[in-house]
C-alpha positions as CSV (number, residue, x, y, z in Angstrom):
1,X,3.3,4.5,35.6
2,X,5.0,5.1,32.3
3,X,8.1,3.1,33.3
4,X,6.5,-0.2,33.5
5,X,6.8,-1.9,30.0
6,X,4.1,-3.2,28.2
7,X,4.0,-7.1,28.2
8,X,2.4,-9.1,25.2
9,X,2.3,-12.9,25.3
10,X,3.5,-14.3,22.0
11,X,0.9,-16.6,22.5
12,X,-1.9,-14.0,22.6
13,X,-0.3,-12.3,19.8
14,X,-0.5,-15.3,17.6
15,X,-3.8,-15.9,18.6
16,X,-4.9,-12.0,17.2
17,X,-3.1,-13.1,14.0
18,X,-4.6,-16.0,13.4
19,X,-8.2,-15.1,14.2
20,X,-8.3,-12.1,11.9
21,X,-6.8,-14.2,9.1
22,X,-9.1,-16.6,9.4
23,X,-11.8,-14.1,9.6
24,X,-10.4,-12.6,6.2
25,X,-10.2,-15.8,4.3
26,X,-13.8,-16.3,5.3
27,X,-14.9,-12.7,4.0
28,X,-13.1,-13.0,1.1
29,X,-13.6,-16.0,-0.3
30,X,-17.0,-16.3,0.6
31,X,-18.1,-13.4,-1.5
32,X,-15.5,-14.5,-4.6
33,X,-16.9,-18.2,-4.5
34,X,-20.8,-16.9,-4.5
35,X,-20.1,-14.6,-7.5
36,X,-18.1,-17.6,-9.2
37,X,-21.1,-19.2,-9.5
38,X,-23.2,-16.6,-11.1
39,X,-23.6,-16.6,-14.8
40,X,-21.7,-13.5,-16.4
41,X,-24.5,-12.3,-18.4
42,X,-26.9,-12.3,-15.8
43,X,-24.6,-10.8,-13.0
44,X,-24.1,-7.6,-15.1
45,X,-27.8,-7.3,-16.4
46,X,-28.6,-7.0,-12.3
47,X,-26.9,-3.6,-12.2
């Protein structure tokens, strides 16, 4: 059962990649943009 080799489709592979990018991006720019918009006084007074 070892000797069989493990087969990947570049296809699905590229499809991995680009969904967890995407999925970053969102998660990260998301947050950055929403605290972009805050006023810098008032986002360290809500500490």
């Amino acid at each position: 059962m070892l000797e069989i080799p493990p087969v990947l489709p570049i296809g699905w592979a590229l499809l991995g990649v680009a969904v967890t990018s995407v999925i970053g991006v969102v998660f990260g720019v998301y947050p950055a943009w929403k605290a972009s918009n805050l006023d810098p006084i008032e986002a360290l007074r809500y500490e």
